[in-house]
C-alpha positions as CSV (number, residue, x, y, z in Angstrom):
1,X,131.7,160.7,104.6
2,X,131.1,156.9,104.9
3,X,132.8,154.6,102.7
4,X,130.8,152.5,100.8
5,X,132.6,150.5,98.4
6,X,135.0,147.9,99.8
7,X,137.7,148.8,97.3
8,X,137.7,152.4,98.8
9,X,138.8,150.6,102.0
10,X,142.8,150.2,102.5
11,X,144.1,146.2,103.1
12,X,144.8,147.6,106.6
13,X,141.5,149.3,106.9
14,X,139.4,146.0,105.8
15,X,141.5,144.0,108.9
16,X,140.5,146.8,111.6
17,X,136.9,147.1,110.2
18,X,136.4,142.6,110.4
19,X,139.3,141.2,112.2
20,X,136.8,140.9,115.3
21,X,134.4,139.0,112.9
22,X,136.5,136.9,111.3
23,X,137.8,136.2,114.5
24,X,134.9,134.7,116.2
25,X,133.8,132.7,113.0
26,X,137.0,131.1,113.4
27,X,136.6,130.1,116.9
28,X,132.9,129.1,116.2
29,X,133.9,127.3,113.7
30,X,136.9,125.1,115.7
31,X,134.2,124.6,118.5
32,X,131.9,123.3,116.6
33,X,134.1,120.5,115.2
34,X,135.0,120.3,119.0
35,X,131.9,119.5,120.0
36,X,131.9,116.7,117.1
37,X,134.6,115.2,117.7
38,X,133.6,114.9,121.5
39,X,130.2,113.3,120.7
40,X,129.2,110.2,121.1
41,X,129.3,108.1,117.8
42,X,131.7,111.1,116.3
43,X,134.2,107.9,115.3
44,X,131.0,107.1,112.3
45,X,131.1,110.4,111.0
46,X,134.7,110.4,109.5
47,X,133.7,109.6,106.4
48,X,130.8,112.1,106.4
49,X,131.0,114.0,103.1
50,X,129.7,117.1,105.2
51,X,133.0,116.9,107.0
52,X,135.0,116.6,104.0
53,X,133.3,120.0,102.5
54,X,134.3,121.4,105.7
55,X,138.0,120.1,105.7
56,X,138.1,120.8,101.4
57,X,136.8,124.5,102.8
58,X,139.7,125.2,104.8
59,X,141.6,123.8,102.8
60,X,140.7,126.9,100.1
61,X,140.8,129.2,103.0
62,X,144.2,128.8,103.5
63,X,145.3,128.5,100.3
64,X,145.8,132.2,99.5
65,X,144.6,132.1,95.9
66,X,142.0,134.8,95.5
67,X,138.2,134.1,94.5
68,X,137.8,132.2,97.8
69,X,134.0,133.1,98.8
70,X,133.0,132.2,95.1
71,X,135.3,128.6,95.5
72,X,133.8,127.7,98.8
73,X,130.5,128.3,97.5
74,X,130.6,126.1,94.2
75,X,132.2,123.8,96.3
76,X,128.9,123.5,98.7
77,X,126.4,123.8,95.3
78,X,127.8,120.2,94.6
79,X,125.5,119.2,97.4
């Protein structure tokens, strides 16, 4: 029988099911600002607000507090 509620799935379970995923968001997510930072003119976007949400995202990534999907996005309704 399939599981269909996340809280049926174990900690353990949840990383085996999305660590592939999360993975490759990660490293999309570092090229990306790659690829910004290589661009021409990327010195005028430092103080881009878009790049602050970014860095003020990762920031709440990190963080370990729970709630972080709800944070990130009340952070990004201040748009």
């Amino acid at each position: 029988m399939d599981k269909t509620a996340q809280e049926s799935y174990s900690a353990g379970e949840m990383l085996d099911r999305y660590f592939l995923q999360v993975r490759s968001h990660l490293l999309e997510t570092a090229a990306t600002l790659d690829r910004v930072d290589r661009a021409t003119g990327a010195e005028k976007t430092a103080g881009d607000p878009r790049r602050e949400f970014i860095a003020r995202s990762l920031k709440i990534l990190a963080d370990g507090r729970p709630w972080r999907a709800r944070r990130i996005l009340e952070l990004y309704s201040k748009i």
